[in-house]
C-alpha positions, 0 to 999 in steps of 0.5 A: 893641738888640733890639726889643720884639717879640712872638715875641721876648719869647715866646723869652724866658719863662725868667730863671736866676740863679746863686745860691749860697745855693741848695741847687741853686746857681741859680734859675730864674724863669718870666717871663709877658709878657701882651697889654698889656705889650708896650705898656708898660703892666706891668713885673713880668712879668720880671727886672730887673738891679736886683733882682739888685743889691738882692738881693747888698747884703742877702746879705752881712755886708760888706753888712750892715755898711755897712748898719748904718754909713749909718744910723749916720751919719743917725739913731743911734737907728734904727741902734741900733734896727736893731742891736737887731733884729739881736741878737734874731734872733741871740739875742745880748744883748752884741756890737757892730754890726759884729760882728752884721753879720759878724765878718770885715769883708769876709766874703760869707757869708750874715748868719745873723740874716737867715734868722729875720728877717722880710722884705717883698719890697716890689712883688715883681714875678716874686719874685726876691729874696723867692724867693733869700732864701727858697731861702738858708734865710730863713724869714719872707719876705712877697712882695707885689704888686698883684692882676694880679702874684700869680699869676706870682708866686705860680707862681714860688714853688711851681715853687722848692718843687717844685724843692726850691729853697725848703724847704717851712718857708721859702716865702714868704707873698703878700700883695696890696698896693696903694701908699697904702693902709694898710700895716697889711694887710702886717704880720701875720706878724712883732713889732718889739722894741717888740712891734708888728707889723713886718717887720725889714726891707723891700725894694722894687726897681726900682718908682720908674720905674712911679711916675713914669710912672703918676702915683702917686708921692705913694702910692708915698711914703706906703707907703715913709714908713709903712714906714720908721716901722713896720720895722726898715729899708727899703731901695729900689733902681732903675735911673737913667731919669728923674733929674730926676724921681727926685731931685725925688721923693726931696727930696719924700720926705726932706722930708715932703711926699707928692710927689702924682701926676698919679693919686694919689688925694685921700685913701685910704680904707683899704678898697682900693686903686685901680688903676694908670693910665697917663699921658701923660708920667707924673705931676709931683711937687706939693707937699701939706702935710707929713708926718712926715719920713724921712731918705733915705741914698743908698749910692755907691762900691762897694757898688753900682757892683760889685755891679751888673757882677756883677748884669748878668753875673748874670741871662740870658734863656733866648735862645741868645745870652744876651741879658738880658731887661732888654736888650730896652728898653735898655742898663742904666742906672745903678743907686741905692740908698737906705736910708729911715728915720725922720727924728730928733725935732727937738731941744727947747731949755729 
């Protein structure tokens, strides 16, 4: 494995992912190694295989079905609702799900009703989801990140406008976000069906493995619930490095209790957020009083485990060998996705 040195990861500012839904049929993202991130401290600087993965299982109508078929099996409810927003994208009123995903079961065409669905690319890092979605005709992308991010990525979406990559109607807006502060400053741009303000779908990729670092877990946990309540569906991926800790986090989630980290703060004011500090070891989950609770549906097979050989072939470095930048600090770990929603209203007996 290579070492993280700094002449090295200066070798390495460019990513290229062949992209078939791109006008070009590849993008290429500028990747911005800083000072302090040769020490850890930051990893939206680069491309990460996980995105890639995230990406494929949203721009397929096979995708999309399984999609639909996993919140089926946990809360029919949001899977109609879901179902529902789907059929007014399409500007359809009387067709099935599996027909609204796509109507060949194992089609890999691009699911129509994405490209007028509105879309938060959740912790956006360099922007490659927002950005592929967009270049694929996706006209209401919303990219959001923390304040240090946004100008990488706010260069990588006008170098894919210039490119001619992106059209110029399908550029994403940016938003700065900070975890556990009102999810409110992230939803002007789109109406759910029940006419409130909402993104029809929300993704969020490799960002659990910060959380657990930094010790903010419990802010991470009450942005995702906030937004699994509001949108249509939120769908989450990472590459596996601290299972223990994930799946503790995730129970946490599920069970509606907010997880607090080591960094979380007591109470968020709903003015600002605060900044992301480093603990040694990373911040353990503790128990607060409970939330409202989602359900947390984990996709396996091969909707994830094929989707991540073809993500790892996918996204090279501009090295000469090839490298992926990813490989850089460490061998690809296995990747988890899940899909958070609203946990059913417990029934009520007479």
């Amino acid at each position: 494995m290579a070492s993280f040195d700094e002449e090295y990861v200066k070798k390495c500012l460019t990513a290229t992912l062949p992209w078939e839904h791109s006008p070009n049929g590849v993008l290429r993202f500028e990747q911005e190694p800083r000072e302090h991130d040769l020490h850890g401290d930051n990893t939206g600087w680069c491309v990460w295989e996980c995105s890639n993965v995230l990406l494929r299982a949203v721009s397929s109508s096979i995708g999309w079905q399984n999609i639909l078929r996993a919140a089926s099996e946990c809360t029919p409810t949001q899977a109609e609702r879901l179902a529902g927003i789907m059929k007014m994208q399409n500007n359809v009123t009387n067709s099935s799900s599996e027909e609204l995903a796509g109507e060949d079961r194992c089609s890999a065409a691009f699911p129509a009703w994405l490209r007028t669905a509105s879309i938060c690319d959740f912790s956006a890092g360099v922007g490659l989801v927002g950005i592929a979605l967009a270049s694929a005709g996706c006209t209401a992308v919303t990219a959001s990140d923390i304040a240090c991010q946004l100008p990488l990525l706010r260069s990588n979406i006008s170098a894919s406008i210039v490119s001619e990559d992106v059209a110029a109607d399908c550029e994403p807006s940016v938003a700065e976000y900070w975890w556990g502060t009102p999810v409110t400053s992230l939803l002007p741009h789109s109406t759910s069906p029940a006419g409130a303000p909402a993104f029809d779908v929300v993704l969020a990729s490799d960002i659990l493995f910060i959380a657990l670092r930094d010790g903010v877990t419990g802010s991470l946990a009450s942005s995702l619930r906030s937004l699994a309540h509001t949108c249509g569906a939120v769908l989450m991926a990472w590459e596996e490095r601290l299972p223990d800790q994930e799946q503790e986090w995730l129970q946490a989630l599920q069970d509606g209790h907010a997880c607090r980290g080591a960094n979380d703060p007591q109470g968020v004011d709903g003015t600002r957020g605060v900044p992301l500090q480093k603990v040694e070891g990373g911040g353990a989950c503790t128990s607060s009083p409970p939330l409202e609770p989602v359900v947390v549906k984990e996709f396996t097979g091969d909707m994830v485990t094929l989707q991540q050989a073809e993500a790892i072939d996918g996204v090279q470095g501009s090295l000469e060998d090839g490298t992926l930048v990813g490989d850089l600090f460490w061998e690809p770990p296995p990747i988890r996705m899940v899909l958070i929603l609203p946990a059913p209203p417990p029934e009520t007996h007479p």
